[in-house]
C-alpha positions in Angstrom: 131.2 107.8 101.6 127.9 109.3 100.7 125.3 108.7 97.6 122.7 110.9 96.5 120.5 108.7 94.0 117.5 108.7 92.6 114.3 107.0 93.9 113.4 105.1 91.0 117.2 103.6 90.9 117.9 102.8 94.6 118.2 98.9 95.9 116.9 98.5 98.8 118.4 94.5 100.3 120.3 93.2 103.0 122.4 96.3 104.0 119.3 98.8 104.7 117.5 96.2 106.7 120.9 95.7 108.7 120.6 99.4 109.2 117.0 100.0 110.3 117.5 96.4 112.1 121.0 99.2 114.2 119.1 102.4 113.8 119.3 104.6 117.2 115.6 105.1 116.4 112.9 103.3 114.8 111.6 104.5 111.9 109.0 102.1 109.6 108.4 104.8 106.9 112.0 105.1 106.5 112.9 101.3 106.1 113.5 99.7 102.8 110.2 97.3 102.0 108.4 100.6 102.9 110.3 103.3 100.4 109.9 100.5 97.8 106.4 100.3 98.4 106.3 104.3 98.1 107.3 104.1 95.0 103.9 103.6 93.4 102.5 107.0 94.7 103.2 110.2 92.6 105.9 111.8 93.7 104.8 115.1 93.7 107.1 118.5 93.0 110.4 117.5 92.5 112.1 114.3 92.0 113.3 112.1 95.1 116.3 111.0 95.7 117.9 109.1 98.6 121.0 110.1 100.4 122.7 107.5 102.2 126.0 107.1 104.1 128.4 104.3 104.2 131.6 103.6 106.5 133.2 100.7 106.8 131.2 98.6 104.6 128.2 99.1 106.4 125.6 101.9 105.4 125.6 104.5 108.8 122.4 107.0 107.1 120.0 107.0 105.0 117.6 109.6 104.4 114.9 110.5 101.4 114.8 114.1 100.2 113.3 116.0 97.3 113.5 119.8 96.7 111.0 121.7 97.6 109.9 124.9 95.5 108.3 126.7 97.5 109.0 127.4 101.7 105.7 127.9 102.9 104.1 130.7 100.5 107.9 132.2 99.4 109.1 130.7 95.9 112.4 129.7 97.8 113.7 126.1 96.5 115.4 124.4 99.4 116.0 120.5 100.2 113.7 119.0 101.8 112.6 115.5 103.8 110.3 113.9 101.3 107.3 112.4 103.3 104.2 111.4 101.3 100.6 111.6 102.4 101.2 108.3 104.2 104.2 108.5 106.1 104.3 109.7 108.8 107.5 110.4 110.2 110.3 111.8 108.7 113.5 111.2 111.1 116.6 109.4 109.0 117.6 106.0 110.2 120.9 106.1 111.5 123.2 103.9 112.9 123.6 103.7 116.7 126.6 104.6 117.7 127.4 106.6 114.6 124.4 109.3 114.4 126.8 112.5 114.8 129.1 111.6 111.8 125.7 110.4 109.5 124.4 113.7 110.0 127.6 115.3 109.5 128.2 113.5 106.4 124.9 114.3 104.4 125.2 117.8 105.2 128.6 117.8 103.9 127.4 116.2 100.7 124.4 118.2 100.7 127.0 121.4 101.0 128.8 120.4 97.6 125.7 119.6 95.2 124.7 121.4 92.7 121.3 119.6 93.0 120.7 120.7 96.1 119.8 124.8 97.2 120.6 126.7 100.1 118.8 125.2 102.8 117.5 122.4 104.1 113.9 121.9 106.0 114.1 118.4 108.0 110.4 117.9 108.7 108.6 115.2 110.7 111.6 114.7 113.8 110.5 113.8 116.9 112.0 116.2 119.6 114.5 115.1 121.4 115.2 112.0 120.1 118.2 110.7 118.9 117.7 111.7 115.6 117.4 114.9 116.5 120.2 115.2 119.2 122.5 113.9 116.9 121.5 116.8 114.4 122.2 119.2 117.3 125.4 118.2 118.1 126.6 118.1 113.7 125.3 121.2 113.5 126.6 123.0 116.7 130.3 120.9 115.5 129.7 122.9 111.9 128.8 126.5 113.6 125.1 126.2 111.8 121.9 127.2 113.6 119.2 124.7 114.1 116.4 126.3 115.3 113.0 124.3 115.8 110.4 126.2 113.0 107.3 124.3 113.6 106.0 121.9 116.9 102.7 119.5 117.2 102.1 116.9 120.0 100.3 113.9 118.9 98.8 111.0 121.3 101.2 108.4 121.9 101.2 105.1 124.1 104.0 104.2 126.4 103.0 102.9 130.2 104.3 99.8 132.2 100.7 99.6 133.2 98.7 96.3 131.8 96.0 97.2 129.3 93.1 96.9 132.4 95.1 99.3 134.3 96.0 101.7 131.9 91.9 102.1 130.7 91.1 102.4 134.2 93.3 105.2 135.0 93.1 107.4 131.4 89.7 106.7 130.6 86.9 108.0 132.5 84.6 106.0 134.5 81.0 107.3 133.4 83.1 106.8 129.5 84.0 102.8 130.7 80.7 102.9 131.6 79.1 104.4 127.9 81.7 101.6 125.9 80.2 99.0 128.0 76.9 99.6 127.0 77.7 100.3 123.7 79.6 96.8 123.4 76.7 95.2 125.4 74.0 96.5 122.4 76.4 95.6 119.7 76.4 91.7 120.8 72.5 92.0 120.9 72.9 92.1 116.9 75.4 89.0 116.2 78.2 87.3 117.6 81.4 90.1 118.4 84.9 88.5 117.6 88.2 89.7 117.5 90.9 88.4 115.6 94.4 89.9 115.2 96.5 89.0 112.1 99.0 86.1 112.5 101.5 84.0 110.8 100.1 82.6 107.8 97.4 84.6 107.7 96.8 86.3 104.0 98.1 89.9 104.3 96.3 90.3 100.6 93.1 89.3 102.1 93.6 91.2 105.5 94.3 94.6 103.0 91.4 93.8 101.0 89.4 93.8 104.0 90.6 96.9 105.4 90.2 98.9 101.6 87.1 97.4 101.5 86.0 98.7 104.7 87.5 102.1 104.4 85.8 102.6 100.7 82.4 102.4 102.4 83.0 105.1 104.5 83.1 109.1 104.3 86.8 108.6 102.5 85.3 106.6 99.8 82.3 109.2 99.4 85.0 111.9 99.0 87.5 110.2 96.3 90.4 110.0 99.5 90.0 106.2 100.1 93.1 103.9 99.6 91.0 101.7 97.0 90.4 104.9 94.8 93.4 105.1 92.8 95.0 102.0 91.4 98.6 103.8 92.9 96.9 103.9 96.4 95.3 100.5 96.2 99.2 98.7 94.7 100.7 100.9 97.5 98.9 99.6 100.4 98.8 96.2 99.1 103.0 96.1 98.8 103.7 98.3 102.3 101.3 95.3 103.8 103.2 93.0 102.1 106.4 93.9 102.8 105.7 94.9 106.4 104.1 91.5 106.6 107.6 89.7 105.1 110.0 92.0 107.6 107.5 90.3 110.4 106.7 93.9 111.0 102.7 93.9 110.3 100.0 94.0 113.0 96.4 94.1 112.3 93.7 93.9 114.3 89.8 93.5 113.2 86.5 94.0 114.8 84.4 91.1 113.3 80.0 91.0 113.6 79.0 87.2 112.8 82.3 87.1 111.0 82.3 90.8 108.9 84.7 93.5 110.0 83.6 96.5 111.1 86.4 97.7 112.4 90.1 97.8 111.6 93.6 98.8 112.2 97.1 98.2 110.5 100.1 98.6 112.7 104.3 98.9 111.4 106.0 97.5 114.4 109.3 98.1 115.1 110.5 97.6 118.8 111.4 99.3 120.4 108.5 101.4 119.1 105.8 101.0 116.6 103.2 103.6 114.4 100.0 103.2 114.0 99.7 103.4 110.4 95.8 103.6 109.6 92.5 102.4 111.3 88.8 102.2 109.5 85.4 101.5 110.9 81.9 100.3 108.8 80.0 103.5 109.4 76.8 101.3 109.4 77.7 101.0 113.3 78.9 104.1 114.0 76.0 104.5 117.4 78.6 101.5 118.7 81.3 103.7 118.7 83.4 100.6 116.7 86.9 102.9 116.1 87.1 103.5 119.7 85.9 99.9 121.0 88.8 98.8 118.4 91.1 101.2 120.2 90.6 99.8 123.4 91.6 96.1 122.4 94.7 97.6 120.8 96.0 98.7 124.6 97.0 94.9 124.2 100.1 95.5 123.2 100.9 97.0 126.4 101.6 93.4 127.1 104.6 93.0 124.7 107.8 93.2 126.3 109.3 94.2 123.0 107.2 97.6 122.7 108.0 100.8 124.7 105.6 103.6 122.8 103.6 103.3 119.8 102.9 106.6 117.7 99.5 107.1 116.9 100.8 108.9 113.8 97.3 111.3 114.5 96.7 115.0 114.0 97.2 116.9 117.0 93.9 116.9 119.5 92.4 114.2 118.0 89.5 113.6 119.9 89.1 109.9 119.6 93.0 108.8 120.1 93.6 111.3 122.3 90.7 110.3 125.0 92.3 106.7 124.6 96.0 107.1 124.8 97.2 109.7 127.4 101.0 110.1 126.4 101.9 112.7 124.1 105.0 112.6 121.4 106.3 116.2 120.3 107.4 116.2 116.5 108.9 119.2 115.0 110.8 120.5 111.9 113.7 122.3 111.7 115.3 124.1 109.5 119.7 124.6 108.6 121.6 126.4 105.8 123.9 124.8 103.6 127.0 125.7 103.0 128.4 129.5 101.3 126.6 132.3 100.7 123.7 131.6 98.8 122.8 129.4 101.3 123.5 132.2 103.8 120.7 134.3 102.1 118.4 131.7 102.0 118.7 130.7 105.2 118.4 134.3 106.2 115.5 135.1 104.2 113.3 132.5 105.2 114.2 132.7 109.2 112.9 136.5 108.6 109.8 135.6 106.9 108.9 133.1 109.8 109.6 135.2 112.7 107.3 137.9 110.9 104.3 135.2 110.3 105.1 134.4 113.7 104.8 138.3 115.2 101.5 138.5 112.8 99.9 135.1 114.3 100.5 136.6 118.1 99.1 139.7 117.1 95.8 138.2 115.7 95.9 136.1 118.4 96.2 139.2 121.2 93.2 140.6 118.9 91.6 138.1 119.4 91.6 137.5 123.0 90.5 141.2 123.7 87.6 141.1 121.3 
C-alpha cells in the first residue's frame, strides 16, 4: 500500500526510524527527526508531500516530493524530490531487501494521481548506489527510460588508512609543513583545545555556539547565516536536537583559551555519515582554522562503524577537496509517468536538454579555439 500525504500532516515515530534504522542506504536528510525538523523552513513552490510505502506492516519507502513548476527554464510542472537549501541528498530510504518493489510501487502510485504531472525529476542520487540500482531495475521492469540528466563529484572520505596515514599520503608535505606552522603560531596566542560533543553534553548550547560563530562571519554580513531568520535559527536548533536524541549528532570545536573558532556538525549514520555544516571565527582566518578543524575530523577514520562520510560540498571545493581525496558522484535523473501526457512531457523536456546540451559543447569548442 502506498500514501501520498501532506508534509504538515505526516507522523513521523517508531516505524520510519525502523525503516531508516533497514534502509539499503543511509540517508540523514531523509530520516524522520530530520523532515520534522524541515518543517520550520518555507517550503517554497509547491506544497510537499511524502510518499511512503508499506508491506506487511512495516513501511518499505519513503520519499518527499513537491511539484515543481518549472524544469529548468521550461514552464513544465513535473514531480519532483523536494530537498531544501540544507539537505543535501535526496536518495529515498528504502528497505533492504525490498528496494525494487518501493520504487516500483511509488511510481505506480505516482502513475494514478491526479496531483501529480507527467514526469518525475529524482534529484540528489548518488550513482550507483542502491538507491539508484534499484530505480534501474523498476524502471527497466516498467519499459521507462532513466537516463542520468545532470552529474557532480563532490569530496568524500572512505580509507582503511588511520587518520596519520591518510594525511600523510593525500596531503602534501610542504602543506603538512604550512598547517604546522600555522597551528604552532596559533598556540603562541592562548591555549588550543579540542573537544568533540558527547553524551550529555547541551546540543542547545553546542548550536548556539556554532550560530554564533557562523553569524560573525561573511554569512552573517550577507543575511545567509542560520541565526538570521527565526525559521533557520528553530530549524537548526530541532535537526540538532533530534539528531542528538537518534544518537546521530557529531560535533567537533576548535577552542582558543576556551572560545570556538572553529566548528563542525556531523549526521552520522553508519555505515555512512554527511557532513552537514562547518564554521570558522574569521578573526583567525591567517591560521587557516576550517582546515586545521578538518584535519582533526580524519578522526573518524578510526570508527569501525563508518565506511565514507559525504562532505555534502560543492564540486572542486578547494578546501575539502585538498583534505579528503575520495570522490562521491551524485546525479539526477529523470522518468515519465504513466500515459500520454506523460509521454509528451517526458519527450519534451529530454529534447530541450539534449539541445542545451549540443549548445554548451558548442560554446565550449568556441571556446577552446579562441
Amino acid at each position: 500500500m502506498a500514501v501520498l500525504r501532506p508534509l504538515a500532516e505526516a507522523h513521523f515515530g517508531a516505524a520510519w526510524d525502523d525503516l531508516a534504522a533497514h534502509a539499503a542506504e543511509p540517508n540523514c536528510f531523509a530520516e524522520g527527526w530530520f523532515l520534522d525538523a524541515s518543517r520550520a523552513l518555507p517550503h517554497g513552490r509547491g506544497d510537499v508531500r511524502l510518499l511512503t510505502v508499506e508491506r506487511d506492516g512495516r513501511l518499505i519507502g519513503a520519499l518527499p516530493l513537491h511539484i515543481d513548476p518549472e524544469y529548468g527554464r521550461l514552464p513544465i510542472a513535473h514531480v519532483e524530490t523536494w530537498l531544501h537549501y540544507h539537505s543535501f541528498l535526496g536518495a529515498p530510504l528504502l528497505r533492504r531487501g525490498h528496494e525494487v518493489a518501493a520504487w516500483r510501487a511509488m511510481l505506480e502510485t505516482l502513475d494514478t494521481r491526479p496531483w501529480a504531472r507527467g514526469l518525475i525529476h529524482l534529484t540528489g542520487l548518488v550513482e550507483g548506489g542502491p538507491a539508484h540500482r534499484a530505480l534501474i531495475a523498476a524502471a527497466k521492469a516498467m519499459r521507462r527510460p532513466c537516463p542520468t540528466v545532470h552529474r557532480i563529484e563532490r569530496a568524500a572520505l572512505a580509507s582503511d588508512m588511520s587518520p596519520d596515514a591518510y594525511y600523510e599520503a593525500h596531503v602534501r608535505k610542504k602543506k603538512r609543513k604550512e598547517l604546522k606552522r600555522l597551528a604552532a603560531r596559533l598556540g603562541e596566542l592562548g591555549v588550543v583545545a579540542w573537544r568533540r560533543f558527547a553524551a550529555g553534553d547541551d546540543v542547545a548550547e553546542w548550536a548556539d555556539a556554532y550560530l554564533t560563530l557562523e553569524a560573525k562571519g561573511w554569512k552573517g554580513e550577507a543575511g545567509s547565516a542560520l541565526a538570521d531568520t527565526p525559521a533557520t535559527r528553530a530549524f537548526f536548533h530541532a535537526a540538532l536536537a533530534g539528531a542528538g536524541a537518534a544518537g546521530k549528532l557529531d560535533m567537533l570545536r576548535m577552542e582558543l583559551e576556551g572560545r570556538p573558532i572553529a566548528m563542525l556538525v556531523n549526521f552520522l549514520s553508519p555505515p555512512g555519515g554527511f557532513a552537514f555544516k562547518t564554521a570558522f571565527d574569521e578573526d583567525f582566518a591567517r591560521f587557516s582554522p576550517g582546515v586545521l578543524l578538518q584535519i582533526e575530523n580524519l578522526a573518524l577514520l578510526d570508527r569501525p562503524d563508518l565506511d565514507w562520510i559525504d562532505s555534502c560540498a560543492v564540486e572542486k571545493h578547494s578546501m575539502i577537496d585538498s583534505v579528503w581525496a575520495e570522490r562521491r558522484a551524485i546525479i539526477r535523473v529523470t522518468l515519465p509517468l504513466a500515459g500520454a501526457r506523460g509521454a509528451a512531457t517526458y519527450a519534451l523536456a529530454r529534447a530541450a536538454e539534449t539541445a542545451a546540451a549540443r549548445l554548451r559543447a558548442l560554446r565550449s569548442r568556441e571556446s577552446a579555439h579562441g
